[in-house]
C-alpha positions in Angstrom: 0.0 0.0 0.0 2.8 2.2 1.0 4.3 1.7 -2.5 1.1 2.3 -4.2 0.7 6.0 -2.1 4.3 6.9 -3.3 3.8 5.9 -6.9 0.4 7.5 -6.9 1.9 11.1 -5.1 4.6 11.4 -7.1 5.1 15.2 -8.8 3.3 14.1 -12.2 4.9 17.9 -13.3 8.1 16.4 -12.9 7.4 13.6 -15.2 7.9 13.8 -19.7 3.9 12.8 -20.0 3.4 15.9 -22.9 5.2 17.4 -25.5 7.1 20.5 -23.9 4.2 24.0 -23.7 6.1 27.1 -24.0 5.6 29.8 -21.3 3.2 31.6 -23.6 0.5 29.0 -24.0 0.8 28.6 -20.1 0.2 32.4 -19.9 -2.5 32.6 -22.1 -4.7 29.3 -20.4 -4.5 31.1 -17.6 -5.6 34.4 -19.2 -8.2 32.9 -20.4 -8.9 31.2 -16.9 -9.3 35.1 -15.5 -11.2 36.0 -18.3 -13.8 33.1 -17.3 -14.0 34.7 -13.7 -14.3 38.1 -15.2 -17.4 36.3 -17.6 -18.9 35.3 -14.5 -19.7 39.0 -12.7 -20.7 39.9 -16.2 -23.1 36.9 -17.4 -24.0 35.3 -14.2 -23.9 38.4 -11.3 -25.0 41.7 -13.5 -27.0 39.7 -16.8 -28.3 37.3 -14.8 -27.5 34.2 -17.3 -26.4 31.8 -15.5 -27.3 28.5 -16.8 -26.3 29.9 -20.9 -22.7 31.2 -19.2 -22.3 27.8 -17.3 -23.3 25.6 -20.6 -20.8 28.1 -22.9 -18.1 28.0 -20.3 -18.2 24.1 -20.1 -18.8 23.6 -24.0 -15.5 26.1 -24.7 -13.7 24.7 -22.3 -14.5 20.9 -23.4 -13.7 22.3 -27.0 -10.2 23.7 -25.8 -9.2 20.6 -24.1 -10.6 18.6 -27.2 -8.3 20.7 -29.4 -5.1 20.1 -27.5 -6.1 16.5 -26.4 -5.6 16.2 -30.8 -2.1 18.2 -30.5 -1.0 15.5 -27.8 -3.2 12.7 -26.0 -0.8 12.6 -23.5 -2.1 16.4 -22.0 -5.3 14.6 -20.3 -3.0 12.5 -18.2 -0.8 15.2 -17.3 -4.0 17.7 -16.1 -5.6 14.9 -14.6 -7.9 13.6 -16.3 -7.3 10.0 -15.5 -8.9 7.2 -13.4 -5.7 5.4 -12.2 -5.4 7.2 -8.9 -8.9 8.1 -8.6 -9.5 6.0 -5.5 -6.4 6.9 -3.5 -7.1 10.7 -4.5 -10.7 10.0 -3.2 -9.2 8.6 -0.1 -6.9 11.7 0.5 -9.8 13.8 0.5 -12.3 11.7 2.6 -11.3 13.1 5.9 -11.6 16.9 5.0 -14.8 16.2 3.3 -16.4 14.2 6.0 -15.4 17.4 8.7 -16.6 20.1 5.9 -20.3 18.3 6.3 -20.0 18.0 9.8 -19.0 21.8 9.7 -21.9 22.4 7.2 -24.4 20.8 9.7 -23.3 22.6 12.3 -23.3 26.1 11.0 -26.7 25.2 9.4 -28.1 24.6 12.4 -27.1 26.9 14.2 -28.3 29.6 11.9 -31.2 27.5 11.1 -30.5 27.5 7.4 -30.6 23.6 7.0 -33.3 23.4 3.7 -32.7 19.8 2.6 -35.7 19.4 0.2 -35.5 16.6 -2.9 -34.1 19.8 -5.2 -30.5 19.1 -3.8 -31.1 15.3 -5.8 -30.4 17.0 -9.2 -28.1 19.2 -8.1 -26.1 16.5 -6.5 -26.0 14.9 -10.2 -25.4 17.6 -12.4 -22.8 19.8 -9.8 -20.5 17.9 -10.2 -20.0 18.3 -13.9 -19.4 22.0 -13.6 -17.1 21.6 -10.5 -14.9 19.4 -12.4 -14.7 22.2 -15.3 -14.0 24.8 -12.3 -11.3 22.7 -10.9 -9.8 22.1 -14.3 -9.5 25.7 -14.4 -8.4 27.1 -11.4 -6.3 24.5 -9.9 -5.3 22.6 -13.5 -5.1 25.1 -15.2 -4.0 28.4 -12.6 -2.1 26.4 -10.4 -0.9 24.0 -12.6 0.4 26.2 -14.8 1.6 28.9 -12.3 4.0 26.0 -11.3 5.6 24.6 -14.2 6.3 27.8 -15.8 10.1 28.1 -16.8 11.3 31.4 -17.0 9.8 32.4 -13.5 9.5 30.0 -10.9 7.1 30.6 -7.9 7.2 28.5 -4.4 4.5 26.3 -4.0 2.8 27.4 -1.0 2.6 31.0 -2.8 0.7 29.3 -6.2 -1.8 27.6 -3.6 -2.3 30.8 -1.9 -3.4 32.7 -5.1 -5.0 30.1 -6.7 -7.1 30.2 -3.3 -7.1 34.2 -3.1 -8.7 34.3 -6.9 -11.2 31.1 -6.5 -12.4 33.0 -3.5 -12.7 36.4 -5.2 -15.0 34.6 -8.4 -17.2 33.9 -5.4 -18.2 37.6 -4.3 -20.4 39.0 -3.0 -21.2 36.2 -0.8 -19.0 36.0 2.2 -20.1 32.5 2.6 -19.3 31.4 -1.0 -16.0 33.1 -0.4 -14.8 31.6 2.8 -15.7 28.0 1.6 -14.0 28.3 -1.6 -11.2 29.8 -0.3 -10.8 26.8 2.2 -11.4 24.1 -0.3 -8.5 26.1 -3.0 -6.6 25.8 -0.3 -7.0 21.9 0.5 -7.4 21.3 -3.0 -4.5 22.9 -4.3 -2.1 20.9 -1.9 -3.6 17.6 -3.2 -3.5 18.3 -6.7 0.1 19.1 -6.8 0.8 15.9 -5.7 -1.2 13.8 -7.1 -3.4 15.1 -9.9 -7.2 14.1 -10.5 -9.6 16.4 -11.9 -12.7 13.7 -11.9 -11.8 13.1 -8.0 -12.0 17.2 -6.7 -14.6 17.8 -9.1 -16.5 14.9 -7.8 -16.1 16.2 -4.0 -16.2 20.1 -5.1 -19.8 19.0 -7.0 -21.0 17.3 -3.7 -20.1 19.2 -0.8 -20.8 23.0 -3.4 -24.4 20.9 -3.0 -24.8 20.5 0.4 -22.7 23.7 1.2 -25.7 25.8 -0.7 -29.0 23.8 1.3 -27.4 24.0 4.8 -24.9 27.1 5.6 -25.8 29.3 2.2 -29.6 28.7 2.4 -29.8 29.5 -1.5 -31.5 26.9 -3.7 -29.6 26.4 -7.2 -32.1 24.5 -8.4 -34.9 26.7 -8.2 -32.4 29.5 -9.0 -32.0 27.9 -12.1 -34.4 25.3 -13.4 -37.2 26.4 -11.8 -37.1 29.9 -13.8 -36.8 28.0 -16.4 -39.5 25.8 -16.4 -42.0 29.1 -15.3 
C-alpha cells in the first residue's frame, strides 16, 4: 500500500507525460482562466445568465481541451484527467470532506439555514459536472500552470495561496461562497500538486458545493436555475 501511495503522489509535473508548452500557452490558459471569472460578474452576477454562461463556459472549455487533447493525448493525463489514482485521490480527500459536512451541519443549524428538500437530488447529479470544469481551471489550469512555468519559478505554498485568493474572489459577493471556496483552493490545491485528479475534486467540489448551498448558504440552485426555467 505504501508503494502504491508513493507511486500515486509522485510530482506528475516532474514527469515527460506531454510534449514541452512554452511559457506563452501557459500564460494565455491562464488568461483565459481570468477571463472566465471576469465572464462570470458579467453573465452570471449583472446579466443574470447563469445557466447559458455555465453551458458556454463548459462547452468552450471541453472544446479547448478537445483541441489540444488532438495536439497530444498525453495532456489529459498530465491535467488529470485519468482514473488510475482516482480512488487513493478520493481517499486523501475523505477526511476533509467528512469534517466540511459535519462543519456544514453545524453552521446550518445553528443559523437555522438547513433546507434539505428533494431539489438538492439533481443538483447533487449535475454539480458535479461544472465543479470538475471549475477545478480544471483554477487548480489545472492556474495552479498547474503557475507551477511549471520556466522562466519564473514561484514557491509552491505562494501558487496555492493565489489560486485560493482568486477562487475566493469569483465567489463575491457572498461571504459565505467566499470563505468556503477559499478553504477548499486551499486543501485542494495541496492535493493536486501531488497527485493530480480532476474527476476526484470535481466529484467532491460537485458534492459538498451541494450541500454547502442547502445548509450554511440557504440558497437553492435549483430553483435559482431550473425552476425559472421551467415558469
Amino acid at each position: 500500500m505504501k508503494n502504491r501511495l508513493t507511486k500515486y503522489l509522485t510530482d506528475f509535473s516532474a514527469l515527460k507525460l506531454t510534449r514541452p508548452i512554452s511559457d506563452r500557452v501557459k500564460l494565455l490558459e491562464i488568461l483565459g482562466v481570468i477571463l472566465t471569472g471576469i465572464g462570470k460578474f458579467v453573465f452570471m452576477d449583472y446579466l443574470n445568465w447563469r445557466l447559458p454562461f455555465v453551458v458556454v463556459a463548459i462547452l468552450a472549455w471541453s472544446f479547448y481541451v478537445f483541441y489540444r487533447y488532438k495536439k497530444d493525448s498525453n495532456v489529459l493525463n498530465d491535467w488529470g484527467f485519468r482514473w488510475d489514482n482516482f480512488k487513493v485521490v478520493i481517499r486523501l480527500m475523505l477526511p476533509f470532506a467528512m469534517v466540511s459536512v459535519l462543519l456544514f451541519l453545524i453552521v446550518g443549524y445553528v443559523q437555522g439555514t438547513i433546507n434539505l428538500t428533494w431539489h438538492i437530488i439533481p443538483v447533487l447529479i449535475t454539480y458535479p459536472i461544472w465543479g470538475s470544469i471549475q477545478q480544471f481551471l483554477i487548480i489545472g489550469l492556474l495552479a498547474g500552470n503557475l507551477k511549471d512555468l520556466k522562466k519564473v519559478k514561484l514557491k509552491k505554498n505562494f501558487i496555492i495561496l493565489l489560486t485560493a485568493v482568486f477562487f475566493s474572489i469569483v465567489h463575491f459577493p457572498s461571504l459565505w461562497l467566499m470563505l468556503g471556496t477559499f478553504i477548499l483552493a486551499l486543501f485542494y490545491g495541496y492535493i493536486y500538486l501531488k497527485a493530480k485528479n480532476i474527476y476526484a475534486l470535481g466529484l467532491l467540489h460537485g458534492w459538498l458545493g451541494a450541500l454547502f448551498y442547502y445548509t450554511v448558504v440557504d440558497q437553492d440552485p435549483f430553483a435559482d436555475i431550473f425552476l425559472k426555467i421551467l415558469n
